[in-house]
The first five atom37 places (N, CA, C, CB, O) and aatype in JSON, in Angstrom:
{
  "aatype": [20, 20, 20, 20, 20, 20, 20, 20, 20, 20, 20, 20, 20, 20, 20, 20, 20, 20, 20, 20, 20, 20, 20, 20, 20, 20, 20, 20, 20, 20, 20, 20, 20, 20, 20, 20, 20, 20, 20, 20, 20, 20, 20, 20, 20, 20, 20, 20, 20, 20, 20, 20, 20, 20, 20, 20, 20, 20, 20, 20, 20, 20, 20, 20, 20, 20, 20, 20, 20, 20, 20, 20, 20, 20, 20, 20, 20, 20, 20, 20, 20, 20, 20, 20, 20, 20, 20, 20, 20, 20, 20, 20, 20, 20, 20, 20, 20, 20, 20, 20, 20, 20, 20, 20, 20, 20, 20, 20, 20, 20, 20, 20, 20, 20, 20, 20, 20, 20, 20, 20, 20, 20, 20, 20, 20, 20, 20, 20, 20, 20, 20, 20, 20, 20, 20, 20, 20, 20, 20, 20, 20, 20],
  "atom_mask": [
    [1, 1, 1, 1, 1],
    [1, 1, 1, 1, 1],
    [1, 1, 1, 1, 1],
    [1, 1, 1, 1, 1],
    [1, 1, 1, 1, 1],
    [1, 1, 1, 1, 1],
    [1, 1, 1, 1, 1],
    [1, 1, 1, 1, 1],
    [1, 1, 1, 1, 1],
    [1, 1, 1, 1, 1],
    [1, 1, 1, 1, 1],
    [1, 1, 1, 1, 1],
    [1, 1, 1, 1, 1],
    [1, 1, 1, 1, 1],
    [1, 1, 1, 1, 1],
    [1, 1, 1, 1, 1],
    [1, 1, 1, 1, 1],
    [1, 1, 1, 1, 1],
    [1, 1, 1, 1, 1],
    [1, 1, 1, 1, 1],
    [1, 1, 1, 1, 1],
    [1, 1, 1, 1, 1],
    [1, 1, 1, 1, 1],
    [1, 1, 1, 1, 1],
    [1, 1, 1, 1, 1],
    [1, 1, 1, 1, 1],
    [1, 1, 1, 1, 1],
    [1, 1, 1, 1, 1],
    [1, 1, 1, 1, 1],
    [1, 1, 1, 1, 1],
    [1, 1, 1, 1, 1],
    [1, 1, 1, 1, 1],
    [1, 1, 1, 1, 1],
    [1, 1, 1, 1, 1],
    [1, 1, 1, 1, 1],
    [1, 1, 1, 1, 1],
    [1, 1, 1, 1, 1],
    [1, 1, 1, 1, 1],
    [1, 1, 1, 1, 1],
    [1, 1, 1, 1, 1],
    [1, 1, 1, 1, 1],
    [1, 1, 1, 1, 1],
    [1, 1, 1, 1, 1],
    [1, 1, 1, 1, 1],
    [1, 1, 1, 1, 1],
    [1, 1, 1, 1, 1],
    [1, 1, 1, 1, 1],
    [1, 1, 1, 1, 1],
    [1, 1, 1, 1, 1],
    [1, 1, 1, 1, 1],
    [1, 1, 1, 1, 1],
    [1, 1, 1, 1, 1],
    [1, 1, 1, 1, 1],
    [1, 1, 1, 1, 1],
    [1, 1, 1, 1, 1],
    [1, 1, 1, 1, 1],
    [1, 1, 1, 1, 1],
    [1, 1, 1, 1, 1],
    [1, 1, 1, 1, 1],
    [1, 1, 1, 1, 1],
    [1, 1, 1, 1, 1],
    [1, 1, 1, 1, 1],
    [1, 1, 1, 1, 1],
    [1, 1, 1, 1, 1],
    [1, 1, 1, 1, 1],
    [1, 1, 1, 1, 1],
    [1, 1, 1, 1, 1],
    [1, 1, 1, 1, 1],
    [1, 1, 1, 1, 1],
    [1, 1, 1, 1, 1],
    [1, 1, 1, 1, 1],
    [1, 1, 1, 1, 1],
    [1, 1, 1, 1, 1],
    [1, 1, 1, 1, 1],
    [1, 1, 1, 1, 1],
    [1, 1, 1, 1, 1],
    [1, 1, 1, 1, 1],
    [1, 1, 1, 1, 1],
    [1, 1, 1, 1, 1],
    [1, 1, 1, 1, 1],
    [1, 1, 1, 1, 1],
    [1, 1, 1, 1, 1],
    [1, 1, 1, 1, 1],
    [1, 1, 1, 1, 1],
    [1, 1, 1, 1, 1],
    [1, 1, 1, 1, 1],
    [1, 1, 1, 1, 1],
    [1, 1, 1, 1, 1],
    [1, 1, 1, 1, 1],
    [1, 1, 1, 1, 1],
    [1, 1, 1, 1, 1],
    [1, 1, 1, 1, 1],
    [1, 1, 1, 1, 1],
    [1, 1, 1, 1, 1],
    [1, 1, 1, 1, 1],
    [1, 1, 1, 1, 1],
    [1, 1, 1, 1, 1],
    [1, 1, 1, 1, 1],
    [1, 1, 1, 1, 1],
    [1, 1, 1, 1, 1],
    [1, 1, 1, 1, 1],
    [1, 1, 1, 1, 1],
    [1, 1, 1, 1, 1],
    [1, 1, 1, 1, 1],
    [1, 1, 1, 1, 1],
    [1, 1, 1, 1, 1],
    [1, 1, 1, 1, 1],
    [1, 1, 1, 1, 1],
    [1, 1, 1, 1, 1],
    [1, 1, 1, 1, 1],
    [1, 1, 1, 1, 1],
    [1, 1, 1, 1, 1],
    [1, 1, 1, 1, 1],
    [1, 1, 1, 1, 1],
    [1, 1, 1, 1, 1],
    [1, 1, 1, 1, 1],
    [1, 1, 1, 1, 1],
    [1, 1, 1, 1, 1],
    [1, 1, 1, 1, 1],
    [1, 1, 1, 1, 1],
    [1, 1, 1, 1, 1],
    [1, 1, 1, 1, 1],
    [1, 1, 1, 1, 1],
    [1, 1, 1, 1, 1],
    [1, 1, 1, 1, 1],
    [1, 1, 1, 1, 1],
    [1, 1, 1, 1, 1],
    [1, 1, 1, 1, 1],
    [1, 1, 1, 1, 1],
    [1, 1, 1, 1, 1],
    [1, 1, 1, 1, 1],
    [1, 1, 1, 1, 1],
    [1, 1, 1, 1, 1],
    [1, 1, 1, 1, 1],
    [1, 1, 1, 1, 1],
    [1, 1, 1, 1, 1],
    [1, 1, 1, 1, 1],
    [1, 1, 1, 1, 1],
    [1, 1, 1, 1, 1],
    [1, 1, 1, 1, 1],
    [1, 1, 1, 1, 1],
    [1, 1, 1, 1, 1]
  ],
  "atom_positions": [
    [[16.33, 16.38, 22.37], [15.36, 15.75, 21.49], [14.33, 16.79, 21.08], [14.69, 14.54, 22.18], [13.72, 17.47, 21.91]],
    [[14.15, 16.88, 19.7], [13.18, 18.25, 19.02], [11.6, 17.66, 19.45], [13.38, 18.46, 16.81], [11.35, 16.53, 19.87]],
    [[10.8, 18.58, 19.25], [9.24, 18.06, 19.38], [9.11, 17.57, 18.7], [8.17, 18.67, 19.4], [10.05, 17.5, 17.92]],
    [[7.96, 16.84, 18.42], [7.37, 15.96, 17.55], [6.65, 16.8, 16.69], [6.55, 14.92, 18.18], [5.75, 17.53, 17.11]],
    [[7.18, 16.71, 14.83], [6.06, 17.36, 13.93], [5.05, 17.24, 13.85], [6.06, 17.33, 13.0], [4.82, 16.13, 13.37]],
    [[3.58, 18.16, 14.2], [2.56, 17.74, 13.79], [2.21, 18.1, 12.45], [1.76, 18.01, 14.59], [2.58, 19.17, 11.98]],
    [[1.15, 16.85, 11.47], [0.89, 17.13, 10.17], [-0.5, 16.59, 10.02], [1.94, 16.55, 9.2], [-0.99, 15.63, 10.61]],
    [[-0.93, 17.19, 9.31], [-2.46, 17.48, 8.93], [-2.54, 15.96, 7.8], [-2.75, 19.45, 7.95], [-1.81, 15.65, 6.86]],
    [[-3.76, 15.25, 8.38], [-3.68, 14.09, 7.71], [-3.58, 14.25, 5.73], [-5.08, 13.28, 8.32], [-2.99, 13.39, 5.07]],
    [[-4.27, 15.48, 5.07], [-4.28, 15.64, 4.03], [-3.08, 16.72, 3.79], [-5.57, 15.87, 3.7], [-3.29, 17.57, 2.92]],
    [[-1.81, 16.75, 4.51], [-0.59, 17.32, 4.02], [0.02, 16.17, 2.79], [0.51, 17.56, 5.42], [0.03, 14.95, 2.65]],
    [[0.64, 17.63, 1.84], [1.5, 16.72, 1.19], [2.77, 17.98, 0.66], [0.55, 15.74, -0.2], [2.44, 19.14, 0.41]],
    [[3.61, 17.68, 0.61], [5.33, 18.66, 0.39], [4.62, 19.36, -0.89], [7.33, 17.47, -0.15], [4.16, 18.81, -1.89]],
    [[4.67, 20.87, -0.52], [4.9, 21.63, -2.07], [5.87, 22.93, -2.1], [3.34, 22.24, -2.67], [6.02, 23.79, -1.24]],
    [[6.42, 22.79, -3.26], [7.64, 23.07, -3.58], [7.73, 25.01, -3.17], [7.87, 22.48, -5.34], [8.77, 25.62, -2.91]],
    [[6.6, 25.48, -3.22], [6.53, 27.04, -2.39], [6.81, 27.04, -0.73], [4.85, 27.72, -2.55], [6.53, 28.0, -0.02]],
    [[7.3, 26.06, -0.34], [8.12, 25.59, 1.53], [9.01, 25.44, 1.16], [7.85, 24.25, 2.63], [9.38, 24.94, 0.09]],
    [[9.8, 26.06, 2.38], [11.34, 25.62, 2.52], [11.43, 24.27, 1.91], [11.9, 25.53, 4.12], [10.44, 23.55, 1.8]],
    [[12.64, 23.94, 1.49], [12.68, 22.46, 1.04], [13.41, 21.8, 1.91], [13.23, 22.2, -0.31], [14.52, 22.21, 2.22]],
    [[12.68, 20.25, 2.63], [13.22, 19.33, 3.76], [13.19, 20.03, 4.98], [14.66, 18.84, 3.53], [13.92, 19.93, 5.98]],
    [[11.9, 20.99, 4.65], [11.76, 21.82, 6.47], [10.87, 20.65, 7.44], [10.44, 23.8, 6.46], [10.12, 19.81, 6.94]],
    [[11.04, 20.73, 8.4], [10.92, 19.71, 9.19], [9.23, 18.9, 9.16], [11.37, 20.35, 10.62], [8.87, 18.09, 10.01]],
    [[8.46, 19.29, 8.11], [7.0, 18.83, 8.13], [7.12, 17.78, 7.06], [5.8, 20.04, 7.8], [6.36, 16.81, 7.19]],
    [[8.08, 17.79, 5.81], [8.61, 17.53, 4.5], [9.12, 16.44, 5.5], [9.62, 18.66, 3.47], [8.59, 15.35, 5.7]],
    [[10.7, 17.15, 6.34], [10.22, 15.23, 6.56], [10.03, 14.59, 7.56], [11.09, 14.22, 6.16], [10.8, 13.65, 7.79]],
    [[9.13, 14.86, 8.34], [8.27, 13.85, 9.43], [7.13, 13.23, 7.88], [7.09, 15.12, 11.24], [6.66, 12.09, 7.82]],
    [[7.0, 14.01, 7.12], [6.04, 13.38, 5.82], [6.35, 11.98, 4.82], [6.03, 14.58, 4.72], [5.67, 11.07, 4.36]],
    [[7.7, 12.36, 4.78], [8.75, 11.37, 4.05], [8.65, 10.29, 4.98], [10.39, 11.92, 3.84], [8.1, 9.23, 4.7]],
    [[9.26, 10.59, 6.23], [9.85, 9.74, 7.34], [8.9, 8.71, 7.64], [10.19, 10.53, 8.63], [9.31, 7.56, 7.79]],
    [[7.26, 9.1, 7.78], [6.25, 8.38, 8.28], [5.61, 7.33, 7.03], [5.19, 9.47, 8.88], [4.94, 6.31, 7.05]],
    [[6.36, 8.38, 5.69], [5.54, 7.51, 4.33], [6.66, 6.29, 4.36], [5.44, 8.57, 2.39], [6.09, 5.2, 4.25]],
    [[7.96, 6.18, 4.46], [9.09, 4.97, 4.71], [8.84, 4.02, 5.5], [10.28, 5.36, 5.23], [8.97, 2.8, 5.39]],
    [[8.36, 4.87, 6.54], [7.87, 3.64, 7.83], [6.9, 2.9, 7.44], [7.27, 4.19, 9.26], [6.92, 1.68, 7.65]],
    [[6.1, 3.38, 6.94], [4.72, 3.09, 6.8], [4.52, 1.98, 5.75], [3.96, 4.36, 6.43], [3.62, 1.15, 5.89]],
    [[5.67, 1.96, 4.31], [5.95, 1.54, 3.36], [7.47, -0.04, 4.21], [6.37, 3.12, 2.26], [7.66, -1.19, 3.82]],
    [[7.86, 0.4, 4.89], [8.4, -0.61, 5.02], [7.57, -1.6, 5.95], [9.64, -0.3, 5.39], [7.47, -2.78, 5.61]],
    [[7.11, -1.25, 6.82], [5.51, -1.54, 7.89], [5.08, -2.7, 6.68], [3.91, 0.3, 8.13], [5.48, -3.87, 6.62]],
    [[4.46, -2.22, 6.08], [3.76, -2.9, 5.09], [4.57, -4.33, 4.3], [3.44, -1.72, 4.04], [4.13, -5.46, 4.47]],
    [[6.02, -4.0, 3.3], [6.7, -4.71, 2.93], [7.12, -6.02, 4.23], [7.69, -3.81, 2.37], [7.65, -7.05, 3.82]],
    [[6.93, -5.9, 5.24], [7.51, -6.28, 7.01], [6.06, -7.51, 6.99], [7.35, -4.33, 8.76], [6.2, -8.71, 6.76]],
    [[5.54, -7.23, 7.11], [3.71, -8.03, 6.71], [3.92, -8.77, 6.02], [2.4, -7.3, 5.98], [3.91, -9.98, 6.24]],
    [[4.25, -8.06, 4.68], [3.83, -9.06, 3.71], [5.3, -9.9, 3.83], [3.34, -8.39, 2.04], [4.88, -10.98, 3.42]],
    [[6.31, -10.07, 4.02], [7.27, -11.04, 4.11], [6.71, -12.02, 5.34], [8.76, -10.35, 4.35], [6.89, -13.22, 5.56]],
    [[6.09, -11.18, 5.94], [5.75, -12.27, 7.39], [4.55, -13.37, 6.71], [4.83, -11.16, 9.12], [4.71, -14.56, 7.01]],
    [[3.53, -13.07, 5.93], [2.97, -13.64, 5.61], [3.32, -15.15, 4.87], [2.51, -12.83, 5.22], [2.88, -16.3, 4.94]],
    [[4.36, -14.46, 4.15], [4.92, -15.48, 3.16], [5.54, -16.55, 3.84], [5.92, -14.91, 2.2], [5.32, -17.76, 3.76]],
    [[6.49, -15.82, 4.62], [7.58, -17.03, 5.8], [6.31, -17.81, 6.48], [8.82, -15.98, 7.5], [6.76, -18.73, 7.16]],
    [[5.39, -17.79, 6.52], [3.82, -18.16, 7.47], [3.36, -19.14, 6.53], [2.42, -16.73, 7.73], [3.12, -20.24, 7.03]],
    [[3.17, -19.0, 5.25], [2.78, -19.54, 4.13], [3.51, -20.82, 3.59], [2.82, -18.55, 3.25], [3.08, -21.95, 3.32]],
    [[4.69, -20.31, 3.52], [5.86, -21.49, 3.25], [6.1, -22.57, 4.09], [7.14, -20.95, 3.21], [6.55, -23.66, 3.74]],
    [[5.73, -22.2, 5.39], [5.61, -23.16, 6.67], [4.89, -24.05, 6.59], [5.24, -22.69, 7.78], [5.13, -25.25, 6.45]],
    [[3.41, -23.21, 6.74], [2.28, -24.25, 6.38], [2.74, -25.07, 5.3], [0.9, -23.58, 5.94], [3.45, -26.03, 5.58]],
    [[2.4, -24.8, 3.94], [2.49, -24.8, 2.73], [3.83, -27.16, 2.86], [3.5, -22.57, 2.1], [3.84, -28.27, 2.33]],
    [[4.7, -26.16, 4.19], [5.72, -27.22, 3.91], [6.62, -28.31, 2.22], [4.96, -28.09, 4.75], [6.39, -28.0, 1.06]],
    [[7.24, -29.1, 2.5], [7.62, -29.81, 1.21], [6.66, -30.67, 1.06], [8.95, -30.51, 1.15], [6.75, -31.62, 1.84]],
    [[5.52, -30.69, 0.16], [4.39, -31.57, 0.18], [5.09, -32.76, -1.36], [2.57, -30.42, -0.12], [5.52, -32.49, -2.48]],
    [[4.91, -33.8, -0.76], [4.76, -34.82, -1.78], [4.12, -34.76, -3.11], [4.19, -35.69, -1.26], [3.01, -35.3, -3.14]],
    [[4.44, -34.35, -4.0], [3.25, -34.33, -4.88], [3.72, -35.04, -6.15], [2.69, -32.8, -5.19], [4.74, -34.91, -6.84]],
    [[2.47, -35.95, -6.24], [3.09, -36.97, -7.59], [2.82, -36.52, -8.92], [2.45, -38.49, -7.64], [3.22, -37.4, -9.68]],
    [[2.45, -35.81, -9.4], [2.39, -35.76, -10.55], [3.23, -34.35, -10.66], [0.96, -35.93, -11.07], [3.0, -33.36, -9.96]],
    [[4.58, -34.49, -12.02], [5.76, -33.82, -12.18], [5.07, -32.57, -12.78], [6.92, -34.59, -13.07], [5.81, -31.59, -12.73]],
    [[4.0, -32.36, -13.26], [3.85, -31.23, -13.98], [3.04, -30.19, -12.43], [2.73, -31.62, -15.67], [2.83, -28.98, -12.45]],
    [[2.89, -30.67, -11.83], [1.91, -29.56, -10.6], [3.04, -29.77, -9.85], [0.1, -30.05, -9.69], [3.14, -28.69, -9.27]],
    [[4.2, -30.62, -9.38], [5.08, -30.24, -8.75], [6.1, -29.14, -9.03], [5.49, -31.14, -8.58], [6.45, -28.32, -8.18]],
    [[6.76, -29.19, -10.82], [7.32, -27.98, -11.11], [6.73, -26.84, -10.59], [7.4, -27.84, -12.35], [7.32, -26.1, -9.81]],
    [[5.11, -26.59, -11.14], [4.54, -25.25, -10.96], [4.2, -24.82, -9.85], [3.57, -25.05, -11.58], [3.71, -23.71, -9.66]],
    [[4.51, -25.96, -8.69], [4.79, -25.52, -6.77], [5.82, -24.63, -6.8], [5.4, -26.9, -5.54], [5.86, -23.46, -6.45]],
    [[7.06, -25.71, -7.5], [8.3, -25.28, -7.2], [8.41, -23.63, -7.52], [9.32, -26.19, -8.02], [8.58, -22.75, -6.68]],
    [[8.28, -23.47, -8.88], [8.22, -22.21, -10.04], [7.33, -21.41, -8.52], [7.03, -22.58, -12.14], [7.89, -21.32, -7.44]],
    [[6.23, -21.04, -8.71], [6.05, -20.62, -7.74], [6.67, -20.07, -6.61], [5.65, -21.15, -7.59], [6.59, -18.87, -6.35]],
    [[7.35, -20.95, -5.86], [8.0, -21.07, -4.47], [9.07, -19.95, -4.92], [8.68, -22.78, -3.92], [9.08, -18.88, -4.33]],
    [[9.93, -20.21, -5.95], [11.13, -20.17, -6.26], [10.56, -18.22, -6.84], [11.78, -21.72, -7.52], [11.25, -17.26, -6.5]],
    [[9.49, -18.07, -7.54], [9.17, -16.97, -7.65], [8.81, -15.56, -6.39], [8.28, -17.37, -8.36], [9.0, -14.35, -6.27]],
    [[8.15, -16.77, -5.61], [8.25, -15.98, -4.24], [8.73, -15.63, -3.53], [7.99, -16.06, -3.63], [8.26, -14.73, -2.83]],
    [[10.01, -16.18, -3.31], [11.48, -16.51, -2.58], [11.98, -15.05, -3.39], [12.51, -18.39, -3.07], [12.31, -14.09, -2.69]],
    [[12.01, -14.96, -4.8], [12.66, -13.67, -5.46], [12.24, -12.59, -5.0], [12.49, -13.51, -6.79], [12.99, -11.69, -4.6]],
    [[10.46, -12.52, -5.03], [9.81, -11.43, -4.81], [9.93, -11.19, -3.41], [8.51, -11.49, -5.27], [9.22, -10.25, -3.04]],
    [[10.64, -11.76, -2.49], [10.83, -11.49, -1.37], [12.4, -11.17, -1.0], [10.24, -12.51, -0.73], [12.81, -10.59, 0.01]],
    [[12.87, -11.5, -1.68], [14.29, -10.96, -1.88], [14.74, -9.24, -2.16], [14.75, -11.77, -3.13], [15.45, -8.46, -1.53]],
    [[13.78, -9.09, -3.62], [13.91, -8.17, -3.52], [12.99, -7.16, -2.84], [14.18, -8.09, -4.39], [13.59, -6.09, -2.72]],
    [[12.04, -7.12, -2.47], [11.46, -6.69, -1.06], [12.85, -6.35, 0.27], [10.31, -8.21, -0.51], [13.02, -5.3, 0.89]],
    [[13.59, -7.51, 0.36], [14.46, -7.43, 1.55], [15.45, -6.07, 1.49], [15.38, -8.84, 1.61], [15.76, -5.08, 2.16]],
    [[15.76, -6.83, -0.02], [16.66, -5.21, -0.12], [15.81, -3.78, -0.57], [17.97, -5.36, -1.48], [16.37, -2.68, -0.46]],
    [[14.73, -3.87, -0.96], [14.06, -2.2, -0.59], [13.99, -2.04, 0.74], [12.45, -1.85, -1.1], [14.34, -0.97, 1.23]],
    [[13.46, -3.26, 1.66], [14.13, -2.31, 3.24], [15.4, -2.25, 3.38], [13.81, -2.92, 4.74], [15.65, -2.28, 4.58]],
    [[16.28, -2.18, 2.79], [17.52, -1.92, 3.2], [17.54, -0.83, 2.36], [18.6, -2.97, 3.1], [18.51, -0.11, 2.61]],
    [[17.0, -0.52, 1.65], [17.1, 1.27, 1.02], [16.34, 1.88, 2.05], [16.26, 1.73, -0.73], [17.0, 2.49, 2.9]],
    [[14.96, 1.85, 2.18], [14.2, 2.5, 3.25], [15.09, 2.62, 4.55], [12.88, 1.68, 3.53], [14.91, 3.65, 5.2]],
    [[15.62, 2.11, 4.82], [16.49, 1.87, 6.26], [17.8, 3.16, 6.14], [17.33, -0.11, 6.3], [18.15, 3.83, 7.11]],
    [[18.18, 3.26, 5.2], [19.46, 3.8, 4.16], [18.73, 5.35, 4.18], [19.64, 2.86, 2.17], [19.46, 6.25, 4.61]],
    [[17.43, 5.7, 3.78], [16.81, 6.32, 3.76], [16.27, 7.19, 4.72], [16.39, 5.85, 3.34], [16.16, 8.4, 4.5]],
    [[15.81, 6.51, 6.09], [15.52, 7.0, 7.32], [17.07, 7.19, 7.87], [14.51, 5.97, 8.18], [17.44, 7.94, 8.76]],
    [[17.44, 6.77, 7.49], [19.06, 7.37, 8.32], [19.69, 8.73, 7.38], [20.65, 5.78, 8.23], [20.46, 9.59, 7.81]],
    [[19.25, 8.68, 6.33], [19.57, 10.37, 5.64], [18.45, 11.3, 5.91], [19.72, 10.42, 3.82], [18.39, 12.45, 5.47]],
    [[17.64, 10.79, 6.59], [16.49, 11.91, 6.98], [17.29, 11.95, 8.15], [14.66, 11.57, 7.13], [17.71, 13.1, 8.32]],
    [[17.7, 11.12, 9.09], [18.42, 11.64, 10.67], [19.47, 12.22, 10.4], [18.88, 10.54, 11.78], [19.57, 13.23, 11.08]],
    [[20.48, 12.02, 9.58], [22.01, 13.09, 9.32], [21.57, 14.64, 8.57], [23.34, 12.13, 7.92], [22.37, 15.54, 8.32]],
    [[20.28, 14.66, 8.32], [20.31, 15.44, 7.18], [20.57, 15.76, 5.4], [20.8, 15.85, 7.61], [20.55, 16.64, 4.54]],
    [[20.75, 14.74, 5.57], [20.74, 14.31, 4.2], [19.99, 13.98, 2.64], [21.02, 13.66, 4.45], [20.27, 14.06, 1.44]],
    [[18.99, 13.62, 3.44], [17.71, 12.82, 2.83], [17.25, 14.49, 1.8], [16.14, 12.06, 4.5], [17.06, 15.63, 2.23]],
    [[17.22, 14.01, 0.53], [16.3, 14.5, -0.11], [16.8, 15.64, -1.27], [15.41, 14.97, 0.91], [16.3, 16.55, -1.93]],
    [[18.4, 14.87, -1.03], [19.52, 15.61, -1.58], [20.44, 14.72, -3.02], [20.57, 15.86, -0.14], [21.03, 13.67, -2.74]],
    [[20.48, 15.15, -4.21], [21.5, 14.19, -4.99], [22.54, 13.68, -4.58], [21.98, 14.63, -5.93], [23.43, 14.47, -4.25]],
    [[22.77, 12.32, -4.48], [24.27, 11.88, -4.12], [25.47, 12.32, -5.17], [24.29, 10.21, -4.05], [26.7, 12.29, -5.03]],
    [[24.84, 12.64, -6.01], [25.98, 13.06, -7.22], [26.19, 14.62, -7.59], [25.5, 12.37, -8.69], [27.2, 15.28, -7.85]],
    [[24.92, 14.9, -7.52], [24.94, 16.4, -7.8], [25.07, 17.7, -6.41], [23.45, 16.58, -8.6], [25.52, 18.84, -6.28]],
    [[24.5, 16.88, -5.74], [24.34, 17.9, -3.95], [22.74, 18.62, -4.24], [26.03, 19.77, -3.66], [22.22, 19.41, -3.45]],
    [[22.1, 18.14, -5.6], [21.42, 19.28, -5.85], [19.73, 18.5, -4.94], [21.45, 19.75, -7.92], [19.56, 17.32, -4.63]],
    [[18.76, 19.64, -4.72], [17.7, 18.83, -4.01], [16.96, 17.86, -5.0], [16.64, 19.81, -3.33], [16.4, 18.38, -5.97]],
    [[16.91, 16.86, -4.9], [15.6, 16.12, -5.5], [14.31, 16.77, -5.77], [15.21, 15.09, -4.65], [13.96, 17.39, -4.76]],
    [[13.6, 16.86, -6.6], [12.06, 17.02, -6.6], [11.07, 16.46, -6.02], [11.67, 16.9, -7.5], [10.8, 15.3, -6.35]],
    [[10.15, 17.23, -4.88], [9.54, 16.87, -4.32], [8.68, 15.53, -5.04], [9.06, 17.94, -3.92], [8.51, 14.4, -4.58]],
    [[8.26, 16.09, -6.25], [7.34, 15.28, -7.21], [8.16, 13.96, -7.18], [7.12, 15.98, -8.88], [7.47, 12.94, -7.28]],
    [[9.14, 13.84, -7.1], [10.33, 12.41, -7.79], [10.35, 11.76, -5.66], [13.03, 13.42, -8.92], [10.54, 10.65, -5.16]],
    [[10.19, 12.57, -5.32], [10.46, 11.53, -3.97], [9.42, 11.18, -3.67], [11.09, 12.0, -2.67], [9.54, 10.27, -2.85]],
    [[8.26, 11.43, -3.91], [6.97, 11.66, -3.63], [6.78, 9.85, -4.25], [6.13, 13.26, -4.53], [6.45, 9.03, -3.39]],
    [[6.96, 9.42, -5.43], [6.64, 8.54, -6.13], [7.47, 7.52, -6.0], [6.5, 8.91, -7.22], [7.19, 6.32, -6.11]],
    [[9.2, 8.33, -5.59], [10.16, 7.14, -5.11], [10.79, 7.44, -3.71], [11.43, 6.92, -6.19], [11.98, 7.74, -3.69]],
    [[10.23, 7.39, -2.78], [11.09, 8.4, -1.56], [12.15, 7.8, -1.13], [10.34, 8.76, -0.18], [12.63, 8.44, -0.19]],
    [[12.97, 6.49, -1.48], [14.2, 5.93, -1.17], [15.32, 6.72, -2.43], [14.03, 4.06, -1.24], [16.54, 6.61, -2.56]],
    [[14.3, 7.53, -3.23], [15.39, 7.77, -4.8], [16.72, 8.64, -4.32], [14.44, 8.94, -6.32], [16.44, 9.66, -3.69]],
    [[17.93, 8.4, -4.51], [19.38, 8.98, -4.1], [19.76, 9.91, -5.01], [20.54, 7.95, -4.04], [20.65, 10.67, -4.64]],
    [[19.12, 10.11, -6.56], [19.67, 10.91, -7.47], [18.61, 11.74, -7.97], [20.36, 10.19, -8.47], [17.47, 11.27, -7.98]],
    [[18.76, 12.52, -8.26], [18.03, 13.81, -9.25], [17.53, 13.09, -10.27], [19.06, 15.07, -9.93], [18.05, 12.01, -10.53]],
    [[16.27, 13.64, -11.14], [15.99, 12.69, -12.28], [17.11, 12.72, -13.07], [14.77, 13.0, -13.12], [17.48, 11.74, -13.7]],
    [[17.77, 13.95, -13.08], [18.5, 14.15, -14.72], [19.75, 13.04, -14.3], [19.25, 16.25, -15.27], [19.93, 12.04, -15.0]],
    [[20.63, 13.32, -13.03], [21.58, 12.74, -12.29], [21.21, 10.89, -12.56], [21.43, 13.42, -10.58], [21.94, 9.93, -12.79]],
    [[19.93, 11.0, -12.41], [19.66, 9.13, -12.3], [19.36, 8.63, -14.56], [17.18, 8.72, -10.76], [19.7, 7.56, -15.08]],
    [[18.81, 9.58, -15.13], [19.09, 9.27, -16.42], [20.82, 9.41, -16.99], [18.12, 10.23, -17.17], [21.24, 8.7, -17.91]],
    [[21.42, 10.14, -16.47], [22.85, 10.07, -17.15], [23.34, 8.95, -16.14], [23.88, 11.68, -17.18], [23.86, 8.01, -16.74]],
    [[23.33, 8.84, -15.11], [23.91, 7.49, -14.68], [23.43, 5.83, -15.42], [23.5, 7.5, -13.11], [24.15, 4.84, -15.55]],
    [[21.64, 6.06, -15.88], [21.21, 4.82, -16.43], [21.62, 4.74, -17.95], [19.66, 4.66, -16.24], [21.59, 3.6, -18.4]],
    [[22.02, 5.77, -18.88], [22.3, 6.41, -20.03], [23.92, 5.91, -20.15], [21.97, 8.12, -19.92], [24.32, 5.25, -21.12]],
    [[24.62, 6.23, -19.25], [26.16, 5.38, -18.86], [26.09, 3.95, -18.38], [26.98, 6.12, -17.57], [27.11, 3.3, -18.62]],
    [[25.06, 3.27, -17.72], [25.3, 1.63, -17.56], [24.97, 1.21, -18.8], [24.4, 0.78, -16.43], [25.64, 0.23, -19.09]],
    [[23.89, 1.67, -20.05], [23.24, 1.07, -21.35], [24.76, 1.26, -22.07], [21.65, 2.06, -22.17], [24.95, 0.11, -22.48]],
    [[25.6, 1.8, -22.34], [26.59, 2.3, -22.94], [27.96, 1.06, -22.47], [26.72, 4.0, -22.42], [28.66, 0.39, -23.23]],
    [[27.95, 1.09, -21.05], [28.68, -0.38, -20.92], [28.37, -1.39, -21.09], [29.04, -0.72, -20.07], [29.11, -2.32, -21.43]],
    [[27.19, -1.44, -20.88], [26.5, -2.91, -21.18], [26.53, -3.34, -22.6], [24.95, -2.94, -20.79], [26.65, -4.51, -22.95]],
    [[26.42, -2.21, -23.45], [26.34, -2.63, -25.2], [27.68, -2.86, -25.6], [25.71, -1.35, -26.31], [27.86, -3.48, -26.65]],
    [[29.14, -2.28, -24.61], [30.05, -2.17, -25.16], [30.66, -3.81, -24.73], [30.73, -0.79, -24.81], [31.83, -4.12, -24.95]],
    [[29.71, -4.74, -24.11], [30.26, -6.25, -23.59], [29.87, -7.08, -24.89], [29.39, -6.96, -21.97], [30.1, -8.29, -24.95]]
  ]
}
């Protein structure tokens, strides 16, 4: 088992360091945790909310839709929450193989700047525009 990285609370990855040397990512690693930490809360809150909250009777059809709408909006926004921890998760396990911080398509490194803003991101910018540049192209061709 390696030591534990220490990092200076005002560190942040710049691109004159090795790239994915071990400070890069205890940096990454702690910003995932920290980001899923958070997403982990706020689902707890909600499941807490919905409880209370329960199936309340409510007679008049126009404030019952906009419960429902609601509910049904929150239920989404928590959905997809579920599956960004399952990228973050996806994520901390390519920081443990070695992997993390690398194009799945290209092999080439990601930009610090691009993980920085998306740190679950799997592709290179250019790698993630020709892949989104190829779904617009099938999609128009339906």
């Amino acid at each position: 088992m390696k030591a534990e990285t220490v990092l200076a609370s005002d560190y942040v990855p710049v691109d004159s360091e090795p790239f994915m040397n071990d400070r890069q990512l205890e940096y990454f690693r702690r910003k995932l945790i920290e980001w899923k930490n958070q997403l982990l809360a706020e689902s707890k809150d909600t499941v807490s909310d919905m409880k209370e909250g329960g199936t309340r009777n409510i007679p008049d059809v126009a404030d019952r839709a906009s419960e429902e709408t609601d509910r049904a909006l929150e239920l989404r926004t928590r959905d997809r929450q579920r599956k960004l921890v399952a990228k973050i998760d996806a994520a901390l396990r390519r920081i443990e193989d070695g992997s993390y911080g690398y194009c799945d398509v290209t092999g080439e490194p990601i930009s610090l700047k691009r993980l920085d803003a998306r740190p679950i991101a799997t592709m290179s910018l250019e790698a993630q525009e020709r892949h989104e540049r190829k779904e617009r192209v099938y999609r128009d061709d339906r």
